[in-house]
VEXDREN-2710 file (C-alpha; in Angstrom, 1 decimal):
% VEXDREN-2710
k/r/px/py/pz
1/UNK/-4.5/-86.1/69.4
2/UNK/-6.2/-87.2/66.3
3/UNK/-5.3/-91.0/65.3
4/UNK/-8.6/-91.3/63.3
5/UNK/-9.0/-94.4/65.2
6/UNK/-12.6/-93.8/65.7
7/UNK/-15.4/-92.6/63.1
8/UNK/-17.8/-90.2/63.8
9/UNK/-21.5/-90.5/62.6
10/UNK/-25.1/-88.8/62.9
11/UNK/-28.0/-90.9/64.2
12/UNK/-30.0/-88.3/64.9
13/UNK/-31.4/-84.6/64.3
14/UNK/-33.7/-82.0/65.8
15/UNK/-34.0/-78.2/64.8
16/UNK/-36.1/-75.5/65.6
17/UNK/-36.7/-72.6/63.7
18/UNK/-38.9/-69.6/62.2
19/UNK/-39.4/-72.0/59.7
20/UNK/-40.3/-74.8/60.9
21/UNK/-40.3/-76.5/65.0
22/UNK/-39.4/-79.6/63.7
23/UNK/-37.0/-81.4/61.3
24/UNK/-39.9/-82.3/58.3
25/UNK/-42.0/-78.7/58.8
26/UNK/-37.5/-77.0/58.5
27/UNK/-36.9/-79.4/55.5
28/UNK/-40.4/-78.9/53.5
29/UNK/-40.1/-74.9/54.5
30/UNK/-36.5/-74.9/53.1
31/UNK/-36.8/-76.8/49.8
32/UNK/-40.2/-74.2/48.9
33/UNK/-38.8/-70.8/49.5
34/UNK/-40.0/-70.2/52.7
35/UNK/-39.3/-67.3/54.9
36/UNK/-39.1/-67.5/58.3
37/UNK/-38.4/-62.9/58.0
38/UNK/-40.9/-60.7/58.9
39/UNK/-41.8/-58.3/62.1
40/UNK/-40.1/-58.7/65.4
41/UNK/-42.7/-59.0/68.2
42/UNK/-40.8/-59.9/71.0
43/UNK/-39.4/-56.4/71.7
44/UNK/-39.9/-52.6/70.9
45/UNK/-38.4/-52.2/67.5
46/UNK/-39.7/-48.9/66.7
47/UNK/-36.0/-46.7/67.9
48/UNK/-34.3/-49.3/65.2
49/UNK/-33.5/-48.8/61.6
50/UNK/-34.6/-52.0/61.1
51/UNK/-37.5/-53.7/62.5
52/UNK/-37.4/-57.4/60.9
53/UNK/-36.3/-60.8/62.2
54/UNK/-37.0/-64.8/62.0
55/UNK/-38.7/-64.6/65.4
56/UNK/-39.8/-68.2/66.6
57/UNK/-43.8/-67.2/67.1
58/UNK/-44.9/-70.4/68.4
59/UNK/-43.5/-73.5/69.8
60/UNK/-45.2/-76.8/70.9
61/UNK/-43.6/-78.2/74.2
62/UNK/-46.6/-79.2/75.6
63/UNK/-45.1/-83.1/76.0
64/UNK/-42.0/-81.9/77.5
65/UNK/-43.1/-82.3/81.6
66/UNK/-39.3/-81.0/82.5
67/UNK/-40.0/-77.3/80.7
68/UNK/-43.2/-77.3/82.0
69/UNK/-41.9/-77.3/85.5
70/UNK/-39.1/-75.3/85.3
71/UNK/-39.9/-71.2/85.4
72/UNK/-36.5/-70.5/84.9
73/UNK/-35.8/-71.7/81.5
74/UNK/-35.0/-69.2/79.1
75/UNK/-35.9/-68.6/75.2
76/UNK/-32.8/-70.6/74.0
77/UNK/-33.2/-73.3/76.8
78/UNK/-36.4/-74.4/75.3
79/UNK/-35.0/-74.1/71.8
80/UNK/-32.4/-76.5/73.2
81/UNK/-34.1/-78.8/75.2
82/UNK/-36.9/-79.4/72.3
83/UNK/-34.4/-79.7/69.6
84/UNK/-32.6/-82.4/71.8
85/UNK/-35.8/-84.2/72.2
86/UNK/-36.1/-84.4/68.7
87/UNK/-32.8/-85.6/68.0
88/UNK/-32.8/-88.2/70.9
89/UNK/-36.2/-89.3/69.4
90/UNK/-34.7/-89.8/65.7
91/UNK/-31.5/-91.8/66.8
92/UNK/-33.3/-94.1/68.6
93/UNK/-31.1/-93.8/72.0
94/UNK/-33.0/-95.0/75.2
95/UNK/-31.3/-94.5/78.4
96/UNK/-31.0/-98.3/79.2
97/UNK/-28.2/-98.6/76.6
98/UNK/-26.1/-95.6/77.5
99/UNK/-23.5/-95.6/79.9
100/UNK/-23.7/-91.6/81.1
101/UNK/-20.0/-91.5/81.8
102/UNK/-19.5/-92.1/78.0
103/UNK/-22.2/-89.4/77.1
104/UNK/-20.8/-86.1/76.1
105/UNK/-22.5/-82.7/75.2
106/UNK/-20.9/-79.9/73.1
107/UNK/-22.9/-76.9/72.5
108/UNK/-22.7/-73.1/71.0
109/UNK/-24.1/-70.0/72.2
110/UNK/-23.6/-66.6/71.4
111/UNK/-26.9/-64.3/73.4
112/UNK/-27.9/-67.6/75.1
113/UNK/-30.9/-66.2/77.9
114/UNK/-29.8/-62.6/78.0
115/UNK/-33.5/-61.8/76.9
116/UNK/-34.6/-63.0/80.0
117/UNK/-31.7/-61.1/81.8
118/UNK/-33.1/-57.6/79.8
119/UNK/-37.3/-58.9/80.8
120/UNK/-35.6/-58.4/84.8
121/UNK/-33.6/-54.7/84.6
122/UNK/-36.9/-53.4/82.0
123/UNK/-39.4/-54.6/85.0
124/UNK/-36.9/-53.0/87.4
125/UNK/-36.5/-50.1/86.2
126/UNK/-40.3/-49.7/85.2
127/UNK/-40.7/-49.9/88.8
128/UNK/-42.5/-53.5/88.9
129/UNK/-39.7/-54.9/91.0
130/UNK/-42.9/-57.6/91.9
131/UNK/-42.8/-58.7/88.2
132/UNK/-39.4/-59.5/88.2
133/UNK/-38.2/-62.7/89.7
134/UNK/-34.2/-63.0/90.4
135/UNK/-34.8/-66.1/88.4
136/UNK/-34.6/-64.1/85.7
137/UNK/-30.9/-63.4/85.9
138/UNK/-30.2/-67.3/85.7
139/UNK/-30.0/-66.8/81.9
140/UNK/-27.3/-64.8/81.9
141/UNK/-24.7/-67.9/81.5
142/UNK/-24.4/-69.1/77.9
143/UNK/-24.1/-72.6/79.6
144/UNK/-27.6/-73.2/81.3
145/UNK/-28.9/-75.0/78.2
146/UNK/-25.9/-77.3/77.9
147/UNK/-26.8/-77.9/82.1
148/UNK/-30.4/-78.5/81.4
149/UNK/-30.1/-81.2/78.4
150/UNK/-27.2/-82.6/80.7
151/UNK/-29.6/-82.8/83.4
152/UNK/-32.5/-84.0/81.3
153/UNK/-30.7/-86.8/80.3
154/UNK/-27.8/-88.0/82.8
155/UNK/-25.5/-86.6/80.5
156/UNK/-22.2/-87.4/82.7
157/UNK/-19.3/-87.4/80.9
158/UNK/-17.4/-84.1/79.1
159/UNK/-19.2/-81.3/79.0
160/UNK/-18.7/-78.2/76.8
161/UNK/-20.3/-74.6/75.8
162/UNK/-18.7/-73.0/72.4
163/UNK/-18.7/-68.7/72.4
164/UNK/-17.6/-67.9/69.4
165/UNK/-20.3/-65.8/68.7
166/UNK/-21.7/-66.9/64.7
167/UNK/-19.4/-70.2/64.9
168/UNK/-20.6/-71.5/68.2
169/UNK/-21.9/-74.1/67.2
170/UNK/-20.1/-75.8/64.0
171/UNK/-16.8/-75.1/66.5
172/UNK/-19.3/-77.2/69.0
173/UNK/-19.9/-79.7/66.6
174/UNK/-16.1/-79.9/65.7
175/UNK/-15.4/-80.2/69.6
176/UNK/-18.0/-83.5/70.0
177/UNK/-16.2/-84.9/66.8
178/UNK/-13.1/-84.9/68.8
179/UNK/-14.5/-85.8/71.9
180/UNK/-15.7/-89.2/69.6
181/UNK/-12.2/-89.8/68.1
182/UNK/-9.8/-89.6/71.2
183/UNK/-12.1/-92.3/73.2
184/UNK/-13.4/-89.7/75.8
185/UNK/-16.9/-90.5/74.5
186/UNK/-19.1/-92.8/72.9
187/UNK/-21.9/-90.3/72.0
188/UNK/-22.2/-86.9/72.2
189/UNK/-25.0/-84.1/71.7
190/UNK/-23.5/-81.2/69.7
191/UNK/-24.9/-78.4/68.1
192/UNK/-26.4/-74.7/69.5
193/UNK/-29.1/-72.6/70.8
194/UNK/-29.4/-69.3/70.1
195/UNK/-32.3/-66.6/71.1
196/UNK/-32.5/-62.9/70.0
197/UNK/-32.5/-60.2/72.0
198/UNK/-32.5/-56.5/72.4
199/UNK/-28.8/-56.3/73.4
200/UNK/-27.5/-57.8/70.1
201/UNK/-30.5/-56.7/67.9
202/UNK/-28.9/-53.1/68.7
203/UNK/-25.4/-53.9/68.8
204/UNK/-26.1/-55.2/64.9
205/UNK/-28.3/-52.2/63.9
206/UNK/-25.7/-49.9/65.3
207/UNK/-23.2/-51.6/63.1
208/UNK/-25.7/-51.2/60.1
209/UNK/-25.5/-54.5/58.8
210/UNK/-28.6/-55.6/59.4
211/UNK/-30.7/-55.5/56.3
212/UNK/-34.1/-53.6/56.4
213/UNK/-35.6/-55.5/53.7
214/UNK/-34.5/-58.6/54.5
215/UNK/-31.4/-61.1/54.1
216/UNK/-30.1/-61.2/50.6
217/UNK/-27.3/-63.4/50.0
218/UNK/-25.0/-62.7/48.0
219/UNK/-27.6/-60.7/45.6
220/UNK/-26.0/-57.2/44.5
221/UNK/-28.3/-55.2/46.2
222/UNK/-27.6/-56.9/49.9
223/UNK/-26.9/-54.3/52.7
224/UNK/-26.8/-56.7/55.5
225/UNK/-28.0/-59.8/57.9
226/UNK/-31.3/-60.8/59.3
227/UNK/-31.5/-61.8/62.6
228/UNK/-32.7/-64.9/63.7
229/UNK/-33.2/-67.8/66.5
230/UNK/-33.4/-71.1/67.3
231/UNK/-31.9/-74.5/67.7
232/UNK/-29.9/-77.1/66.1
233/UNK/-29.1/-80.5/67.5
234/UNK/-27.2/-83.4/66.4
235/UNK/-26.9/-86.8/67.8
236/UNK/-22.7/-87.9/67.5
237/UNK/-22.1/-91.2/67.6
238/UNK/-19.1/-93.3/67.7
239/UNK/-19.4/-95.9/64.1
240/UNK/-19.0/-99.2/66.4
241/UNK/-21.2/-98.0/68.9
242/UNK/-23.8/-97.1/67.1
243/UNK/-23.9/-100.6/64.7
244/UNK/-23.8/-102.7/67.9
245/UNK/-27.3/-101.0/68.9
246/UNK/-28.9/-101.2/65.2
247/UNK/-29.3/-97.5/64.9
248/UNK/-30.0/-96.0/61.3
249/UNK/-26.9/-93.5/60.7
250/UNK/-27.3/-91.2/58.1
251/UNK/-24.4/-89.6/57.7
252/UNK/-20.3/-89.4/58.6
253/UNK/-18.6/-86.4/59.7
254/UNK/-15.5/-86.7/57.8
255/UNK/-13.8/-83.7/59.3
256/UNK/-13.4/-80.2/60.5
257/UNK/-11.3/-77.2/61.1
258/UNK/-11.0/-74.5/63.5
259/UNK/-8.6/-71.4/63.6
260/UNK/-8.7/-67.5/63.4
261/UNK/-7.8/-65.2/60.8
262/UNK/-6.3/-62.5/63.1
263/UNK/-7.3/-59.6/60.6
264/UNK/-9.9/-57.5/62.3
265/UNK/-12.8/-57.6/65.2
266/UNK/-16.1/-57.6/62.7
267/UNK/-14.6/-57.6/59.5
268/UNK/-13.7/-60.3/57.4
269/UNK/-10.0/-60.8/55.4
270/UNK/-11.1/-59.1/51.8
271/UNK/-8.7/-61.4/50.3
272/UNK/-10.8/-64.9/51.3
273/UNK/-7.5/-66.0/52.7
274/UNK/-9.1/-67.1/56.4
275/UNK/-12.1/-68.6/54.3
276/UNK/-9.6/-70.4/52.4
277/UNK/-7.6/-71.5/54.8
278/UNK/-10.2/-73.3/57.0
279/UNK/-11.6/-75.0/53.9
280/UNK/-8.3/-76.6/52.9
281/UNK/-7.2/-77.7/56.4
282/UNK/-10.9/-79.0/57.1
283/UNK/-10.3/-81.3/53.3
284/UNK/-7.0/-82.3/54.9
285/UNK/-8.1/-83.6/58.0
286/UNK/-11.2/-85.2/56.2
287/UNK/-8.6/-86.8/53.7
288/UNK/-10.6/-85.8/50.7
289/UNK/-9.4/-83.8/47.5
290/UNK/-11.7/-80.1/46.5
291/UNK/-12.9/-82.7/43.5
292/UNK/-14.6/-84.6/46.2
293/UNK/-17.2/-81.6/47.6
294/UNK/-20.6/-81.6/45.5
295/UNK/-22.0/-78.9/47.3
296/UNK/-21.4/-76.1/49.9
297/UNK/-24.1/-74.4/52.4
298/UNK/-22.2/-71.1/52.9
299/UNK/-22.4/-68.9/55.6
300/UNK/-23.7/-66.2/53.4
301/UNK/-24.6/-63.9/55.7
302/UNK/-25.7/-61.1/53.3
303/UNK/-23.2/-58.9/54.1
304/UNK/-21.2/-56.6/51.7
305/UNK/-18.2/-57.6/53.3
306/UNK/-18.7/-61.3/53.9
307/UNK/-19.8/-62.9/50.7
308/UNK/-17.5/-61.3/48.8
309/UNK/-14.7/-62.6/51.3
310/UNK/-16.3/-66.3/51.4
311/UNK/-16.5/-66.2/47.5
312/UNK/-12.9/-65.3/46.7
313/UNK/-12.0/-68.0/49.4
314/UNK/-14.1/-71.1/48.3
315/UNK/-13.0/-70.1/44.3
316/UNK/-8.8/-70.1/46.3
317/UNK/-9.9/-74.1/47.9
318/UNK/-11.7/-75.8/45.5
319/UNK/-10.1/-74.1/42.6
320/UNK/-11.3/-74.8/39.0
321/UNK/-14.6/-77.2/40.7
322/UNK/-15.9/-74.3/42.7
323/UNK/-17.7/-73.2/39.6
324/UNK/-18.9/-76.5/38.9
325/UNK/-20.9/-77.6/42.0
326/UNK/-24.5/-76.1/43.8
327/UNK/-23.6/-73.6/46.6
328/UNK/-26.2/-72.1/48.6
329/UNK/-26.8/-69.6/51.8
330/UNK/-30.3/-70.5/53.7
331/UNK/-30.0/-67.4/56.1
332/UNK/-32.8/-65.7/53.6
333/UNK/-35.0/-68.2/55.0
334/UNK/-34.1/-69.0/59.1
335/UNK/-32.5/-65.7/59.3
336/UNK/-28.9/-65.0/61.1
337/UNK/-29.4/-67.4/64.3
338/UNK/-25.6/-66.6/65.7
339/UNK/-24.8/-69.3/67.9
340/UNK/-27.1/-72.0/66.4
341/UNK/-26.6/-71.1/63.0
342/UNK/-23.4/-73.3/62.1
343/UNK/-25.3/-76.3/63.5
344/UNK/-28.8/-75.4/62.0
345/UNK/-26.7/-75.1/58.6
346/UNK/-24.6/-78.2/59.6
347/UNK/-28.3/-80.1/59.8
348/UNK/-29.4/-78.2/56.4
349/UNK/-26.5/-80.1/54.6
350/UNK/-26.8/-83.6/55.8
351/UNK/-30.7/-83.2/54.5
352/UNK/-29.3/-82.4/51.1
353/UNK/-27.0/-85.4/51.2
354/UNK/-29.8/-87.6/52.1
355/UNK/-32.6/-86.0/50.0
356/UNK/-30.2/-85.3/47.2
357/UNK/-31.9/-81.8/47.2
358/UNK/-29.6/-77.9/47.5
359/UNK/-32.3/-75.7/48.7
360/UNK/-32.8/-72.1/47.1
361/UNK/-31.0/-69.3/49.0
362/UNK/-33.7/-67.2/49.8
363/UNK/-33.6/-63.6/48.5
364/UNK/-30.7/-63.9/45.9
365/UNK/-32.3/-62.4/42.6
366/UNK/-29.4/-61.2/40.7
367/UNK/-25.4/-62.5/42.5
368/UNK/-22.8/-59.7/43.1
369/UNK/-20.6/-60.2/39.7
370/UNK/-17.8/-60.6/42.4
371/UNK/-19.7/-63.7/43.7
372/UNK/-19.3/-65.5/40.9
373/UNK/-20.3/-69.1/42.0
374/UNK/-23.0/-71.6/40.6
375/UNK/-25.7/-70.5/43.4
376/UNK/-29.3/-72.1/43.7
377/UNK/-31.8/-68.7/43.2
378/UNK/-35.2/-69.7/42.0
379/UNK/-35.6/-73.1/42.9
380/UNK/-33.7/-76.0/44.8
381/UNK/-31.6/-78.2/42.5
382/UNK/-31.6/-81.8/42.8
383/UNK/-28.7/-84.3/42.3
384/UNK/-26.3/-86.7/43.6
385/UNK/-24.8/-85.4/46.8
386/UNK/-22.1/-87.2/48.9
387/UNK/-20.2/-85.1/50.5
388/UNK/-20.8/-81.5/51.6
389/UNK/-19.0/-78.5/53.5
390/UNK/-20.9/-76.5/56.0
391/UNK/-19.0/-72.9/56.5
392/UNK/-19.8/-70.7/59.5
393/UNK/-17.4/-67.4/59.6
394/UNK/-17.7/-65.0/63.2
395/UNK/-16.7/-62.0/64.1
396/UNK/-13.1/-62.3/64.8
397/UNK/-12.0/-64.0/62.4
398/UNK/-13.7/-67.1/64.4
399/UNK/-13.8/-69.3/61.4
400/UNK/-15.0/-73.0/61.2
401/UNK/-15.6/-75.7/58.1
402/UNK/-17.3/-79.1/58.6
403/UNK/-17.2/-81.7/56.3
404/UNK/-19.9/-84.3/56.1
405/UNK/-20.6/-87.5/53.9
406/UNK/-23.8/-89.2/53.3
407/UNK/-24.1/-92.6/54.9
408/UNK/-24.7/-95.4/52.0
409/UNK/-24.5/-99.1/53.9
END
């Protein structure tokens, strides 16, 4: 299937966060500190152990006529369809110079618009069967936001939604990079949209790994994830394709693995094997060496269980280097944003290629002793980046490495 005939490149990006609705507020939030973290508004918390989140609080989509006049849009829809705005905006596309049968979209979900599902059965069962409209229920397919974008835009050719619950979307973006290479498309939105909800916000706190003072990653007093939401969008392009329009490409997806570690359902391998695994067939099918990578963006959830794991497994890839290059975990910022978060991570990276800046991982203080790994805590460090490996681990054993280049003409 893969003959590497055809490159892959990014000519585009749009993101939406608690952080930041837009890729310069995401970037300048990231590269201070920021925290997206705080009180969950959106639904009773009080019955939880925990009551925090990165709860999107505001969104402008005021210029977006086709949200406007849809009622049935759900929380991750418009995460979606703004991010893809953004992303369509930056690469310069116009729909004069696509051809729709050549234009793919590959996106993740794991919730999708189930919050709008639970806003229908609470009004039910409250008895306000008038405040509930079946529309409602329309979010209950993780695919309506790859429908919408496809609708918004002509989008005619493959069309795919990723569940792999906190992989979605990096297994999304691996799926438009082959979509690219075996000449089924010419470009292809990838990436995820992800909104929180009561179902999952439960599921996690019944699990007890969500952290009531806030996502620490990899810090030795971590008990566990922060929730979060939001979108992440990248415009794929095939190389030639994108030169013969003129379009500024910023960076080169290089390549990616997929597979499953088959150990348990929410608990990761302890021996970093499936961590390690991923990474080393994701280098092979980039065609790169572990002395290549000059920085990682983790999936560093904050869990006891999962850094640990993802440690052990990136010192087993990249050997006697892993020690020697900036590593960081920005889910103490945007928060745990399941289905989105590979791609919002994915879009975290190619920043730091371009910018030549790691950002700090956001509540790391003092790193486990078992985590042993040159982490950015303080402050971001700033150097010269190339190439990068984005890491997003699911429950499962659903695990997924991206590798991605900066562009230098």
């Amino acid at each position: 299937m893969n003959k590497r005939k055809r490159r892959v490149v990014v000519t585009g990006m749009g993101v939406v966060t608690a952080i930041g609705d837009d890729l310069n507020s995401f970037w300048d939030s990231l590269i201070k500190g920021k925290s997206g973290i705080g009180d969950i508004t959106l639904f009773d918390t009080s019955s939880y152990r925990t009551k925090n989140g990165a709860q999107i609080k505001k969104l402008k989509y005021d210029d977006i006529p086709y949200i406007n006049n849809d009622k049935n849009l759900s929380r991750a829809d418009l995460f979606g369809i703004v991010s893809a705005k953004e992303a369509i905006k930056n690469s310069g596309l116009i729909e004069d110079v696509w051809n729709p049968f050549r234009f793919g979209i590959s996106l993740g979900a794991g919730s999708g618009g189930i919050y709008s599902v639970e806003q229908y059965f609470k009004k039910i069962y409250q008895g306000e069967k008038e405040k509930a409209p079946i529309s409602l229920l329309t979010g209950y397919s993780l695919c309506t936001t790859t429908d919408y974008i496809s609708k918004i835009y002509n989008i005619m050719g493959p069309r795919i939604t990723a569940a792999t619950v906190c992989s979605s979307s990096l297994a999304a973006i691996g799926f438009g990079i082959d979509l690219i290479r075996n000449d089924l498309a010419d470009i292809v939105i990838a990436g995820g949209s992800d909104s929180l909800c009561e179902v999952t916000y439960s599921g996690f706190n019944a699990l007890r790994i969500v952290d009531p003072k806030g996502c620490k990653p990899f810090d030795k007093t971590r008990e566990g994830i922060s929730l979060g939401e939001g979108a992440g969008i990248i415009i794929l392009e095939e190389y030639e394709h994108a030169l013969s329009r003129n379009a500024t490409i910023v960076a080169e997806m290089l390549g990616y693995a997929i597979c499953a570690e088959a150990y348990h359902l929410t608990a990761p391998s302890p021996d970093g094997e499936g961590a390690k695994r991923v990474m080393e067939l994701a280098m092979k099918d980039a065609k790169i060496n572990p002395s290549s990578v000059d920085t990682i963006n983790t999936h560093g959830t904050g869990t006891p269980l999962n850094d640990i794991a993802e440690s052990i497994g990136i010192k087993k890839a990249l050997k006697e280097h892993a020690h020697h290059i900036p590593v960081c975990s920005i889910k103490g910022s945007i928060g745990h944003c399941l289905g989105s978060a590979g791609a919002i991570e994915a879009i975290s990276l190619i920043l730091t290629l371009v910018n030549g800046i790691v950002p700090p991982t956001v509540g790391l203080k003092e790193p486990d002793p078992k985590c042993d790994l040159n982490f950015t805590i303080d402050k971001p460090k700033h150097g010269d980046f190339k190439i990068g490996i984005s890491n997003s681990f699911a429950f499962g054993g659903n695990n997924v490495s991206l590798i991605i280049s900066r562009f230098d003409n």
